[in-house]
C-alpha positions as CSV (number, residue, x, y, z in Angstrom):
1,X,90.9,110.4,91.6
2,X,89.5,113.1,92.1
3,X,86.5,113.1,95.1
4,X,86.9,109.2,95.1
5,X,87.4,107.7,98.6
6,X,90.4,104.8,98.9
7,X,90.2,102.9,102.3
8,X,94.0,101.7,103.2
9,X,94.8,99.7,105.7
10,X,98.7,100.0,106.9
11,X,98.3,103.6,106.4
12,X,100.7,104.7,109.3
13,X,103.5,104.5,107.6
14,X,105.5,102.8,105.0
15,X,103.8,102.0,101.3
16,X,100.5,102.2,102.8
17,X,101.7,106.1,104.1
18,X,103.1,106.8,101.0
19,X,100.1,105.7,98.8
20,X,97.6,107.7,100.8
21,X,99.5,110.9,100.2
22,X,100.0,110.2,96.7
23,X,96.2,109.6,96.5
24,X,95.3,112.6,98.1
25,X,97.3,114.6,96.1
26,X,95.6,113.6,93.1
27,X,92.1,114.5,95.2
28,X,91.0,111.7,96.9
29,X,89.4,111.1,100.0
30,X,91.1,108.9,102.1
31,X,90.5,106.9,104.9
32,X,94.0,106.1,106.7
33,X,93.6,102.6,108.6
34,X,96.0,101.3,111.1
35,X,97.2,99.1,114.6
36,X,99.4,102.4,115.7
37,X,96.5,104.9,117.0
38,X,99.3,107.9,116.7
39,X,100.3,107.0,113.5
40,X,97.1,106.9,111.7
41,X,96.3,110.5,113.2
42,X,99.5,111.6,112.4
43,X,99.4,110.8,108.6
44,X,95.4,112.2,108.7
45,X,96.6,115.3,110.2
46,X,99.5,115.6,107.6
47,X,96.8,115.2,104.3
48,X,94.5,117.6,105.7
49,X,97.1,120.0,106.4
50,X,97.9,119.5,102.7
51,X,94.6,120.4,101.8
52,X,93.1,117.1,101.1
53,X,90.6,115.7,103.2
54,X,91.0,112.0,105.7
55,X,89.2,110.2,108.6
56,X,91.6,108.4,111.3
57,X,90.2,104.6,111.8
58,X,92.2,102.6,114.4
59,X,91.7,99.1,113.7
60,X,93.5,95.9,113.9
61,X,92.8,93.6,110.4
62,X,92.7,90.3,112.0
63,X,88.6,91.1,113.3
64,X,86.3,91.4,110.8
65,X,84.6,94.3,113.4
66,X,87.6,96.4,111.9
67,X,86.6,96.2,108.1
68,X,82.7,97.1,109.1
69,X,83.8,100.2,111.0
70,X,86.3,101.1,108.1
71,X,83.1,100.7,105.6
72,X,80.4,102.8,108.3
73,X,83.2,105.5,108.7
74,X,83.8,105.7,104.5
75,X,80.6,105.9,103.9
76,X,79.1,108.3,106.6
77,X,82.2,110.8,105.8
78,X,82.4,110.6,101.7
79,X,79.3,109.0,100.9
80,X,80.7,105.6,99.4
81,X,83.9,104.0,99.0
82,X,85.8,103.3,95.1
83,X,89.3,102.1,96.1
84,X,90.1,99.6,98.4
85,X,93.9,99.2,99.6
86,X,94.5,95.7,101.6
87,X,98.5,96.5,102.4
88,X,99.2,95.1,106.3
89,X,101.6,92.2,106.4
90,X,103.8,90.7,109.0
91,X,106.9,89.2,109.0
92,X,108.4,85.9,111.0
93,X,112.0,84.1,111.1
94,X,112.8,80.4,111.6
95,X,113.7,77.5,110.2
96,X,110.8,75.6,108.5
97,X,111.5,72.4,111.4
98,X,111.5,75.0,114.1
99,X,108.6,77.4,113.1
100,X,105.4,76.5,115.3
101,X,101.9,76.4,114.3
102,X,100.8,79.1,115.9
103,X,102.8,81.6,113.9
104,X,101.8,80.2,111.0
105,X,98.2,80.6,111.7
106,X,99.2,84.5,113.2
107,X,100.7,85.4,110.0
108,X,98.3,83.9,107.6
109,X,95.3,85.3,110.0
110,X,96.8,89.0,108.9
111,X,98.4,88.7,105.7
112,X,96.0,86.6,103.8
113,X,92.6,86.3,105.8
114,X,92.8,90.5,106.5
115,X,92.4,90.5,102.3
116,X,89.4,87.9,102.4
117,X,87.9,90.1,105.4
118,X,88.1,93.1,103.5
119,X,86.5,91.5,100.7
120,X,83.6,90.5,102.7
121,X,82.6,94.0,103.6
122,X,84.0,95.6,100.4
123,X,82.9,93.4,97.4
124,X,79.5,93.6,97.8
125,X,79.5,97.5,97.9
126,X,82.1,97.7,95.1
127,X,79.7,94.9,92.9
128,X,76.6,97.2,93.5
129,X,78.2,100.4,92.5
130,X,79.7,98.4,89.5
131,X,83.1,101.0,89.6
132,X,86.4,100.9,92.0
133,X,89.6,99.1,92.2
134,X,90.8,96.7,95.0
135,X,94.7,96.8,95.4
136,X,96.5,93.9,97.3
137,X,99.9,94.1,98.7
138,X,101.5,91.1,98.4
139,X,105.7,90.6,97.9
140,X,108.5,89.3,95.7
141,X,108.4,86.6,98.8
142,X,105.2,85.3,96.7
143,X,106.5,85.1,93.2
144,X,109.8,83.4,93.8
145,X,111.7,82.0,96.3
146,X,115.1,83.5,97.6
147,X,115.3,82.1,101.5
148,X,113.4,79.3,103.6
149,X,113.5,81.0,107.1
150,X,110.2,83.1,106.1
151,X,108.0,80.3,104.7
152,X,104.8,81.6,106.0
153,X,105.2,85.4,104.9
154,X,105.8,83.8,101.5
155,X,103.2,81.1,101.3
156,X,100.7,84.0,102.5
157,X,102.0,86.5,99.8
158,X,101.8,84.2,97.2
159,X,98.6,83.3,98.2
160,X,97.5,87.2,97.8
161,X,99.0,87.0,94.4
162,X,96.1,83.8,93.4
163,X,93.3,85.6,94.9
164,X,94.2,88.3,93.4
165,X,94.2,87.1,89.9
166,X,90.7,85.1,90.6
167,X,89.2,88.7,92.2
168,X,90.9,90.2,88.5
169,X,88.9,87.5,86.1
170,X,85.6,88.0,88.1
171,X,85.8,91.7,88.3
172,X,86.9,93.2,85.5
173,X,83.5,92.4,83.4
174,X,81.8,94.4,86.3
175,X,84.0,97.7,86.0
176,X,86.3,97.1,89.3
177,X,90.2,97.0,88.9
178,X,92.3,95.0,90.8
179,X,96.0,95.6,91.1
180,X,98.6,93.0,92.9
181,X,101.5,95.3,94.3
182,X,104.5,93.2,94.5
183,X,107.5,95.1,96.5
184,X,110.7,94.3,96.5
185,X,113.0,96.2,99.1
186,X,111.3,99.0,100.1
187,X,112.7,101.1,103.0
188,X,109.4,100.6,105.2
189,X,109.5,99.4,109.0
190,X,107.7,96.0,108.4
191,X,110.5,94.6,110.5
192,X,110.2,96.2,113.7
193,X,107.7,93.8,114.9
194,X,109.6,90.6,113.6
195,X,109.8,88.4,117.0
196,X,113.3,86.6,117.2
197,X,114.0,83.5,115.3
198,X,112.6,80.6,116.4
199,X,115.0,77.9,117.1
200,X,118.8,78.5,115.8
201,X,119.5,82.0,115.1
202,X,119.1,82.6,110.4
203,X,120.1,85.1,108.5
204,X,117.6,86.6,106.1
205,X,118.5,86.5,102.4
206,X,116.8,89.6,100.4
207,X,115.5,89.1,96.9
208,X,118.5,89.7,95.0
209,X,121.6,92.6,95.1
210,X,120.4,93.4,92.2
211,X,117.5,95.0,93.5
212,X,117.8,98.6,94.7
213,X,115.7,99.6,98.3
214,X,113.3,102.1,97.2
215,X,111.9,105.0,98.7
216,X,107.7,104.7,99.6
217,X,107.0,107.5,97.7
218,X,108.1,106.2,94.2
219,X,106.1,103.0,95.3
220,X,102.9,105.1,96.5
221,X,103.2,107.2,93.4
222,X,103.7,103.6,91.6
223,X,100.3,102.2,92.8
224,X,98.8,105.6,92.2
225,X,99.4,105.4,88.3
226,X,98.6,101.3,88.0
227,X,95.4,102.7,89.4
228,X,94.7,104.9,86.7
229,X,95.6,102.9,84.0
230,X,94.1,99.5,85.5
231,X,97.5,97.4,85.7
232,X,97.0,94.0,87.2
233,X,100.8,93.6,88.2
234,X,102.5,96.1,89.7
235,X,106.3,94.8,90.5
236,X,108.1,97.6,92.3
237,X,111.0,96.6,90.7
238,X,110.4,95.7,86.7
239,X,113.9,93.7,86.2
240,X,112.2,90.8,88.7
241,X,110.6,89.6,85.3
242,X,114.0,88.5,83.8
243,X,114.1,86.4,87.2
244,X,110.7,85.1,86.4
245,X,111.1,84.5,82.5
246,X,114.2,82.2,84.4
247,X,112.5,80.3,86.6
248,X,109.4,79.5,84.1
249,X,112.1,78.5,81.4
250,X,113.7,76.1,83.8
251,X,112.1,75.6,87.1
252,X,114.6,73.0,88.5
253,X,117.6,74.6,87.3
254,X,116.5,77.9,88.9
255,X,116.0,76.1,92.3
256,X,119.1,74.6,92.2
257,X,120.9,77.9,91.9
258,X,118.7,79.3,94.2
259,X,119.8,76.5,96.8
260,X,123.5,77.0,96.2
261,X,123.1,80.6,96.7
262,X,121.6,80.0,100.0
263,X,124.2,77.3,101.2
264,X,127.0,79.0,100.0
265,X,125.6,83.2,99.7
266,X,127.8,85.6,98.2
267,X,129.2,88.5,100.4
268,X,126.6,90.6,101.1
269,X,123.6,88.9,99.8
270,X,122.8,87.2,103.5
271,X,121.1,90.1,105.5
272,X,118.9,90.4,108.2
273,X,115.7,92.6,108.0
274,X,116.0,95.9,109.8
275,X,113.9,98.3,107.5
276,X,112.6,96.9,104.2
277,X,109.5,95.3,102.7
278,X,110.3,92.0,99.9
């Protein structure tokens, strides 16, 4: 890691926070990205305190002008850029008859197109170098599902999880990783923007109470080390496979428990975002 330079957008806080530091620690130059102006100078401030050296770049990821400042900034401070973090996403609630247009378009516009507007700018540099590693922030929301109230959260993360994979099989023969991060509940602040539900009031389901909420520094320490070692899939939480290795073995059978979970949830298993990522 040492005297690369990582672009992250969602730096302010959360995973995208916690990866930056972890980054730096291990020497690289970062470049912290971000809608909150204060936030992204707060976390630059904190890594060069540390020792390590950042550039602020307020942005917001649905313009493309935000991904071509990010690049001129990189590259006029550090020279070039070799890791590429795409980690904003944005949360709605509703039920699927009640959920307008609009908010589907506003949350695929930052959760999905902010990835294929990054690789506009990015690829090209990263294809002529012929070295980095592109990491995508997607969700458990985009392997499985668990609720219905979210639909276009998941559709967009588990549309990050496909281009991901495509980005993997073209890349990799030209020396660039590309690592999926899939979180399950992470205590981040994703939900403080979620607007209220549209149409009757729903109650979120999480991913499972089998799944722990995590710090963000064991997941920006996490994405650190897939890095290095070049893993494709990085689940925050590994036991999601047995869920996975389920649903593949019977796909109907899984969504039929899944349904009767939702219609009739155990205690505790119906909750309402308030500070985690999934």
């Amino acid at each position: 890691m040492r005297d690369r330079t990582a672009v992250i957008t969602g730096a302010g806080s959360g995973i995208g926070r916690a990866t930056a530091l972890s980054l730096a620690r291990r020497g690289a130059n970062i470049v912290v990205a971000d809608l909150d102006e204060a936030r992204t100078r707060a976390v630059t401030d904190e890594i060069v305190q540390g020792g390590g050296a950042a550039i602020a770049v307020h942005g917001d990821v649905a313009h493309q002008s935000t991904f071509d400042a990010l690049k001129q900034a990189a590259v006029h401070r550090f020279g070039t850029v070799d890791i590429v973090m795409n980690n904003v996403g944005v949360l709605t609630r509703g039920r699927p008859d009640h959920l307008p247009v609009a908010e589907w378009e506003r949350i695929i516009t930052v959760n999905l197109l902010s990835v294929v507007r990054s690789n506009a700018v990015f690829l090209p540099l990263l294809v002529e170098q012929g070295h980095g590693h592109i990491v995508n922030t997607a969700s458990f929301a985009g392997l499985y599902t668990y609720a219905y109230d979210r639909l276009p959260y998941a559709a967009s993360k588990a549309a990050v999880v496909q281009l991901s994979e495509g980005l993997r099989l073209y890349l990799q023969p030209q020396g660039i990783g590309v690592t999926v991060l899939c979180p399950g509940p992470v205590a981040t602040d994703i939900a403080a923007s979620l607007p209220p539900a549209f149409g009757p009031e729903v109650d979120t389901r999480g991913p499972g109470e089998q799944f722990g909420v995590l710090d963000p520094a064991v997941v920006g320490e996490q994405v650190a080390e897939a890095i290095l070692s070049n893993t494709f899939m990085l689940c925050t939480h590994p036991q999601v496979r047995d869920l996975l290795v389920e649903r593949a073995t019977d796909w109907d059978a899984f969504m039929d428990r899944q349904a009767a979970a939702v219609a009739m949830p155990e205690s505790g298993a119906e909750t309402r975002p308030s500070s985690g990522s999934a």
